[in-house]
N, C-alpha and C positions, 0 to 999 in steps of 0.2 A: 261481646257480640251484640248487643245491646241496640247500641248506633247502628251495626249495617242492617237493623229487621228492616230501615228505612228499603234498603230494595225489594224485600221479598217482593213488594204489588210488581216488578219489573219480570224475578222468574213467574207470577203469572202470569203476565203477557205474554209472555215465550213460554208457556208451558208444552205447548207440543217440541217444540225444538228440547225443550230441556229434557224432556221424559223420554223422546226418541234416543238423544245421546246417553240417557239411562242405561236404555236397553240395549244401543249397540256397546256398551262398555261391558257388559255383562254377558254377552252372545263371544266379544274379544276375548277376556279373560276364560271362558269356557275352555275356547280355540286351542289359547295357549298353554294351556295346563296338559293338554294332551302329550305335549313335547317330555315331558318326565315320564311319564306312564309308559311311554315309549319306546324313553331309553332304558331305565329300570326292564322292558319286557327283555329288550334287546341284548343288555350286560344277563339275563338269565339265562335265553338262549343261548350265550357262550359261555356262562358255569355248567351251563349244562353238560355241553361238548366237553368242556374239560374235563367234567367228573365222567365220561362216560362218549369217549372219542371216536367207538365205533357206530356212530350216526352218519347217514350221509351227509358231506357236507354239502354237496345240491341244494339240500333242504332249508340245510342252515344259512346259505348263500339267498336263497330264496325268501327268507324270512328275515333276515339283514336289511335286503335290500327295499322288502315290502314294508318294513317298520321305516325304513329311512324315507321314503317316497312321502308315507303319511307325517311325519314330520317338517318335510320339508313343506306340502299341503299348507297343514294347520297352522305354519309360522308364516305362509304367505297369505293366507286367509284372517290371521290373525293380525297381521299387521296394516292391509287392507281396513278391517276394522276400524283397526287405530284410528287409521288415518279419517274415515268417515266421524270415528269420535269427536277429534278433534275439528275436522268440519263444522259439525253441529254444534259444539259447546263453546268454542273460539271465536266460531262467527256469533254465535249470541251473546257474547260480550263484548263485541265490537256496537252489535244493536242496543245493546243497553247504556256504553256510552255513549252514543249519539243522542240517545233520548233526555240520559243525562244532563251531558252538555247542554242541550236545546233546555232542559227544565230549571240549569241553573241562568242558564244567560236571559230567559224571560221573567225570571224572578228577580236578578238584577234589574229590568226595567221596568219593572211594576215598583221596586222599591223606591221612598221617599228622598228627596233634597236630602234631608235630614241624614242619612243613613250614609250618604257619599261624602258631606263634611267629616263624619269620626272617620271612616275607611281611608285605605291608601290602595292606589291604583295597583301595584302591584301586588300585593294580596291577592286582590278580586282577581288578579290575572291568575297568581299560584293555583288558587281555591278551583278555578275552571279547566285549567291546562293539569298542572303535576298531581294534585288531590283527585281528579276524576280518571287521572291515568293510573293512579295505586288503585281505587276501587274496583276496575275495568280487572285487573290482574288477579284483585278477587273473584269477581265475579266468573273468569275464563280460567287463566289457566288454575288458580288456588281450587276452583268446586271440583273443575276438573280431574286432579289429580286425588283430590279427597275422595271422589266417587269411585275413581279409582281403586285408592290404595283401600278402601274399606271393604269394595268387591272382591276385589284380588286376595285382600286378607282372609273375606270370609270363604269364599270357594278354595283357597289354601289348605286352611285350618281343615277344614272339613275331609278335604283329600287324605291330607297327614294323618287326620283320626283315623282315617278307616283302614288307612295300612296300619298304623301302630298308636296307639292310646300312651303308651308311656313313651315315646319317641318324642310323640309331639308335645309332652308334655315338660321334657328335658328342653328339647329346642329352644319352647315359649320363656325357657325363666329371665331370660336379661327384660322380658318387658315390663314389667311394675318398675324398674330403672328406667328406664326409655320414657317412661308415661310422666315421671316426677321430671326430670330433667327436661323436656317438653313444656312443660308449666312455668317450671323456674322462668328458665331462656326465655318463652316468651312473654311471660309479664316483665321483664325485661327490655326487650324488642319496642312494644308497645309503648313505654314511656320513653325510650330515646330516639324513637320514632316521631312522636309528639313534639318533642327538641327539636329534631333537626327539621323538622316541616314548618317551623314558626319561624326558625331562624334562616329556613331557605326564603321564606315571605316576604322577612326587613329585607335579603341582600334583593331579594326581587324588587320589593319598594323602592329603596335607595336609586337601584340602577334606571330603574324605569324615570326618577325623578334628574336625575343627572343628563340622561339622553333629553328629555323635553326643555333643559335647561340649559343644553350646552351652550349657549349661545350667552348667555350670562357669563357661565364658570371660566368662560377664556375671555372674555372682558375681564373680568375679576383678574384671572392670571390664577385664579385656583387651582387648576390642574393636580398640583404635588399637593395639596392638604386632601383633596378629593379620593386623589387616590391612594395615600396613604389611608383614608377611610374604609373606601372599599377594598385595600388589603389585608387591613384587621378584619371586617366582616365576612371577608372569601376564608381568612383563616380560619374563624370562628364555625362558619357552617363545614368547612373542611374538617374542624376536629370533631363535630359532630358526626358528621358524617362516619369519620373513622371509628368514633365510639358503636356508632350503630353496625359496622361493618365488625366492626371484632366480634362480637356478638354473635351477629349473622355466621360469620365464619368459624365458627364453636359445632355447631349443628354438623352440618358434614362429618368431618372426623370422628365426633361422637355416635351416630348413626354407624358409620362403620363401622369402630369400635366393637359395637353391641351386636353387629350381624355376623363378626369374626368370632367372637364368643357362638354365638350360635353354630357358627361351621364348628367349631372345637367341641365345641359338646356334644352336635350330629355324629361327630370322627370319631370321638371317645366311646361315648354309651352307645351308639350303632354298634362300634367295632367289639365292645364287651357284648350285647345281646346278640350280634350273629355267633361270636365262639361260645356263647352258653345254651344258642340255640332257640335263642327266643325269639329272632329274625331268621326265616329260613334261608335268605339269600343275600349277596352283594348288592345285588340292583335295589333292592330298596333303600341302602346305605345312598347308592350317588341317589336313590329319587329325593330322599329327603335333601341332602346337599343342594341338586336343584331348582326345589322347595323352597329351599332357605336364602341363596342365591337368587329366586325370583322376586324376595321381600325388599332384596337389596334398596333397591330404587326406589318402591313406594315408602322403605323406612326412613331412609334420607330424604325423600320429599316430603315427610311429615316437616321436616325442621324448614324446609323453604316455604312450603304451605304456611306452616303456622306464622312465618316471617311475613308470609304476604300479609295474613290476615288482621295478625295485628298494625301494618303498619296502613293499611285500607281501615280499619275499623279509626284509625286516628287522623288518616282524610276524611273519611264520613264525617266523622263528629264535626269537623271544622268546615264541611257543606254543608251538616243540619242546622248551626249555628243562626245561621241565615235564612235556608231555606225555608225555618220556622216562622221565620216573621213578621207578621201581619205590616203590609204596606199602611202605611199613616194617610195615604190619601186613596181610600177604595172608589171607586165604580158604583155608587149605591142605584143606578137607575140603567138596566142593562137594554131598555129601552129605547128605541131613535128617537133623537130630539133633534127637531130642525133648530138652527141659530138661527137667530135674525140682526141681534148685533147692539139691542138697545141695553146697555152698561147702569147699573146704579150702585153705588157705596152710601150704605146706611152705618154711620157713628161706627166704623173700623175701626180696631185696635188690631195690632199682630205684634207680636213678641219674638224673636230668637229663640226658641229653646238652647242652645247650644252657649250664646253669650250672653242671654239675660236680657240683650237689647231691647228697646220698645222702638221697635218702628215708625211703628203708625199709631197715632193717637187721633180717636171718635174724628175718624174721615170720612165726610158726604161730600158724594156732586155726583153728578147726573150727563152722562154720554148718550143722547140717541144716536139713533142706528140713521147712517150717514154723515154726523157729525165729524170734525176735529178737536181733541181735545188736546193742551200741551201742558209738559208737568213742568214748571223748572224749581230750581231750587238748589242750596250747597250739598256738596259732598256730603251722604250717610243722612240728607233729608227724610231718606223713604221714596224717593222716586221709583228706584229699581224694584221696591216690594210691591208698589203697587200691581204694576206689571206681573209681576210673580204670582199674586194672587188671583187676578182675572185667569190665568194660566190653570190655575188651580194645582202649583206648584207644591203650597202652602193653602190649610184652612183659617181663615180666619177664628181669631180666640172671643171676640167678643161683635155686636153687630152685624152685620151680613150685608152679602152682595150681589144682586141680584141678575139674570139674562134675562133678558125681555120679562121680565117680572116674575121668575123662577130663579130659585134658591139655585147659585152652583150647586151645591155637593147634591140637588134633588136633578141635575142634570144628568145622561151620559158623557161620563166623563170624555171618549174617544171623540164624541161627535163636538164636544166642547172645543178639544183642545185640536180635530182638525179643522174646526172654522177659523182657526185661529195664524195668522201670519209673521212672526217673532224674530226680530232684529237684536240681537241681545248687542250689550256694553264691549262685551270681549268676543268677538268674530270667530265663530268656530269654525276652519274649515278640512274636509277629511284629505285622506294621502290621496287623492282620485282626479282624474283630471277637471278641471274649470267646468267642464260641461257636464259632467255628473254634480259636481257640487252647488251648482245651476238647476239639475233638476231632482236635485233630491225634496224639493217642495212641491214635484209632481213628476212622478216617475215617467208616465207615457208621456212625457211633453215632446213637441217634435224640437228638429235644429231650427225650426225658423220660431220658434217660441221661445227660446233659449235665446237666441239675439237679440229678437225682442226686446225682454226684462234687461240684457245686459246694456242694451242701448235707453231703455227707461231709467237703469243703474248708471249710468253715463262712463261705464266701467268696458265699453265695445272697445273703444281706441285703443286703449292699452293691451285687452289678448290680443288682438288681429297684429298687434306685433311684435308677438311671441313666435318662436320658429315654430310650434305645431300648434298655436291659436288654440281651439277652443278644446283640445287633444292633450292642451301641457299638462305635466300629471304634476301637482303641487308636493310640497314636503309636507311633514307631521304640522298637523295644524295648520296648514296655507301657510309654512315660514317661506315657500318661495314667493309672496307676492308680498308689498309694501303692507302697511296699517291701513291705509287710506281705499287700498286695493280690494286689502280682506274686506271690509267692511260693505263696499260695494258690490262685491259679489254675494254678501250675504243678504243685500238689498234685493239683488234680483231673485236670489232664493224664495225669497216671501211674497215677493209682485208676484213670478210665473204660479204659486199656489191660486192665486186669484181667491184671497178666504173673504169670509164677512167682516174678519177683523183684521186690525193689520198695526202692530204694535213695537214702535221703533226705540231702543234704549239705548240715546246717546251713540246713535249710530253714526252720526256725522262729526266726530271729534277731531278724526284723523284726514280730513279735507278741507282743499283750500275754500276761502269762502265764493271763490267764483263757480266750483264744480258745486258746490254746496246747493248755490245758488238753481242750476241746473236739475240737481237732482227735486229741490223741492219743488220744484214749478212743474216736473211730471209725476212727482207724487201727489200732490192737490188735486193732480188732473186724474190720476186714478183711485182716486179715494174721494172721490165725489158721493158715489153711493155706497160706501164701508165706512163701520166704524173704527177709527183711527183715533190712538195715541200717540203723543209723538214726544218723551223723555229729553231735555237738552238742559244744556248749558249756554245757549245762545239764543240771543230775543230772536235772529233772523231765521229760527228754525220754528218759533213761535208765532210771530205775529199774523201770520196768517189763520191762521189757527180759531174754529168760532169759537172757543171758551178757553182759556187762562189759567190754569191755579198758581201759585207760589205754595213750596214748603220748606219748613224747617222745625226741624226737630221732631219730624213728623203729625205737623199740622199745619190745617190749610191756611197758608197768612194775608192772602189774598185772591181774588177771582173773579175776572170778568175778560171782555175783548181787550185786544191790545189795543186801542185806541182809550177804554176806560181807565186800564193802569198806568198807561203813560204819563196820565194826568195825574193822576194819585200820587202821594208822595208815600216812597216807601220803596221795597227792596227791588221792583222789576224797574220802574223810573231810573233807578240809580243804574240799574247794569245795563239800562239801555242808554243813557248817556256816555256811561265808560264804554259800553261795547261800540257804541256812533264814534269818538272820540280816535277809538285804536285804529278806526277804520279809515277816519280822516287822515292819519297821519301816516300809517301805510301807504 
């Protein structure tokens, strides 16, 4: 129980709802207990008569029917009840996953780069969806029934005494059985629980990886290896599962088992102590029966209860994992900081954690706010870290870098990262249509701001002859639009933000150089007064550009205007000649 104290702050919040359904579970069980008392009065009433038949039966007809009335009463009153119980205590566990939900999904994106390179997408998905829906089943129907069955038990127990002391005392013996067997079983539960929710994650990983991929695996012609994979895996959590289920399936049986001994024992020793006289009547024999009968359900819902709870106590633990974890890149300035946009890198180093890499090795230059600055340089230079860093994706391990002459990490991080406008390498775009994915860099944008940026993108022509234009709802990732396509809608993405900064990685790969061409002559024109980066592989996405670096191997190998490198001998010369060369001959 350890892992789920992580809810308790949650029954705080809901404490009125949870104390309410306290008390009407307790006002319910009251109700219903009156139903034996009842009939025991009612089965005496007609010992009566039989031992002693010159009674009117008027009377007894009258006292029959007045006992059945209150019966019928207190079982619709009582069940009423219920049903408010369950109101109150069912919908608070619906509130508390929600709250859940929302606490794991914001901790998800508070968490670091770092922390999504180890993870597998489908995990993070099990951990939010099927771990938070076992805990929800703790928290609703498992307290539920526990509050239940321990009220029930105790206003029981207490009725039985007071008719008979050694009755109840007969009834109670299978439970020190009941209590050991309860324990076994579910520490039991609990660790094949833990099994099968790990190994529901990989088949969740796996699949989730395959659907984002399909478009490989039938290039490839994988199919049959694929899915021979995922029919071992579906097996595997399958036998799991059934492991877990046999288990679970022990409980029932055994519960009844233990209440049937109970009825035999009630039948037994009732039926000796009414002929010795020690019970004055019949009716007390069916009240305890009942009695006994009434524990039925709360006894067997121990064994599903405790199933709930240890298999929620083994999704908590596998949401605290996480939810513990201090994000690697905090918020230290909670502060408004306006941006202005002027960029410096004092003697940078950054590292990989992950692969050891060195990046960046003692990186300085110097971006004012309005400037352009362009990176180029080979594959794994450290271009894209740069970027990542001003991002404050990553902190820097050694030297620092500064916004308008403030330490990132002494910035607000939010206010940081929304002056900021990011074209990444690999074009993310969501299942929504073209025009949401357009103004997800600024949600109120109107439609005439939206065409706008798509015609700054030079990316208009192509939706307007889409059958529902700027309405078309894309696949996972934008697979319905080309490379060329994704990439420029994620151009207009970061133009309609209109930020201080505006940071392009190798965002023009997948265009031809004439569109190319296009997009950068109205990008220049709106990044006049922004600070701009602009990440390539290509001089023509450089040369305009007032400052230059070359890197490799992450350091800076050269830097100045394209007009000073050109002349220079060395690595930007050379690819501007090959890149003039390909061009000519195109």
């Amino acid at each position: 129980m350890k892992e789920l104290q992580y809810l308790n702050k949650y029954f705080i919040k809901y404490k009125y709802r949870f104390l309410t359904g306290i008390l009407i579970t307790i006002v319910a069980q009251i109700f219903s207990l009156f139903t034996p008392k009842l009939i025991s009065k009612s089965l005496n009433i007609i010992e009566q008569y039989i031992k002693n038949p010159v009674q009117d039966t008027s009377v007894i007809k009258h006292e029959l029917l007045f006992s059945l009335g209150l019966i019928v009463g207190a079982t619709v009153i009582a069940g009423f009840l219920t049903f408010l119980m369950r109101q109150t205590l069912i919908v608070m566990s619906r509130h508390v996953e929600f709250d859940l939900k929302n606490e794991v999904f914001q901790q998800y994106e508070r968490l670091s780069q770092s922390f999504y390179k180890k993870s597998r997408t489908g995990d993070l998905m099990n951990r939010i969806s099927e771990d938070v829906g076992k805990v929800r089943m703790y928290v609703g129907p498992a307290v539920m029934y526990t509050i239940n069955t321990f009220i029930r038990f105790t206003i029981v127990i207490i009725y039985m005494y007071n008719v008979s002391p050694k009755l109840t005392l007969y009834t109670l013996l299978p439970l020190p059985l009941l209590s050991y067997c309860i324990f076994k079983l579910s520490t039991e539960i609990n660790k094949r629980s833990r099994i099968y929710q790990e190994n529901l994650s990989n088949l969740s990983s796996f699949s989730q990886e395959i659907f984002s991929g399909i478009r490989v695996i039938k290039a490839y012609a994988l199919e049959t290896q694929n899915n021979t994979t995922f029919s071992n895996l579906s097996e595997e959590s399958r036998s799991k599962n059934m492991n877990l289920a046999f288990v679970n399936a022990m409980f029932g049986p055994l519960m009844l088992l233990l209440i049937g001994m109970s009825n035999l024992i009630v039948i037994y020793f009732g039926g000796m102590m009414y002929i010795n006289g020690t019970i004055p009547n019949l009716g007390t024999i069916a009240e305890f029966i009942l009695y006994v009968n009434m524990l039925i359900w709360p006894v067997a819902s121990i064994g599903w209860v405790s199933s709930l709870v240890q298999e929620a106590e083994a999704s908590q633990k596998r949401i605290n994992e996480f939810l513990k974890i201090d994000p690697e890149i905090q918020n230290n300035n909670p502060n408004p900081t306006p941006i202005q946009g002027a960029i410096s890198f004092d003697n940078v180093s950054f590292t990989y954690e992950d692969t050891n890499i060195q990046a960046l090795k003692k990186v300085s230059f110097r971006v004012n706010k309005g400037e352009t600055l362009a990176i180029l340089g080979k594959t794994g230079s450290g271009k894209s870290t740069i970027l990542s860093l001003i991002c404050r994706l990553y902190d820097v391990e050694a030297g620092s870098i500064t916004m308008d002459g403030t330490k990132l990490s002494d910035l607000n991080l939010y206010d940081l990262r929304n002056s900021i406008g990011i074209v990444p390498q690999d074009a993310f775009l969501f299942s929504d249509s073209i025009k949401n994915n357009i103004k997800f860099g600024k949600e109120d944008a109107t439609d005439e701001e939206v065409i706008d940026a798509a015609k700054k993108a030079v990316v208009h022509n192509n939706i307007i002859n889409f059958k529902k234009q700027y309405e078309t709802i894309l696949g996972e990732r934008g697979i319905t639009l080309s490379g060329g396509q994704k990439q420029r809608v994620s151009i207009a993405r970061a133009i309609i933000k209109n930020p201080e900064i505006l940071l392009f990685d190798d965002c023009l790969s997948a265009v031809d150089t004439e569109t190319e061409e296009q997009i950068l002559n109205n990008l220049f024109e709106i990044c006049k007064d922004k600070t701009t980066i602009i990440v390539s592989h290509r001089v023509s996405s450089a040369k305009n550009a007032d400052k230059i670096i070359i890197l490799e191997d992450g350091e800076i190998l050269q830097q100045g205007t394209h007009s000073q490198l050109v002349n220079q001998e060395g690595y930007y010369k050379e690819l501007y000649l090959k890149q003039l060369s390909e061009k000519e001959l195109s």
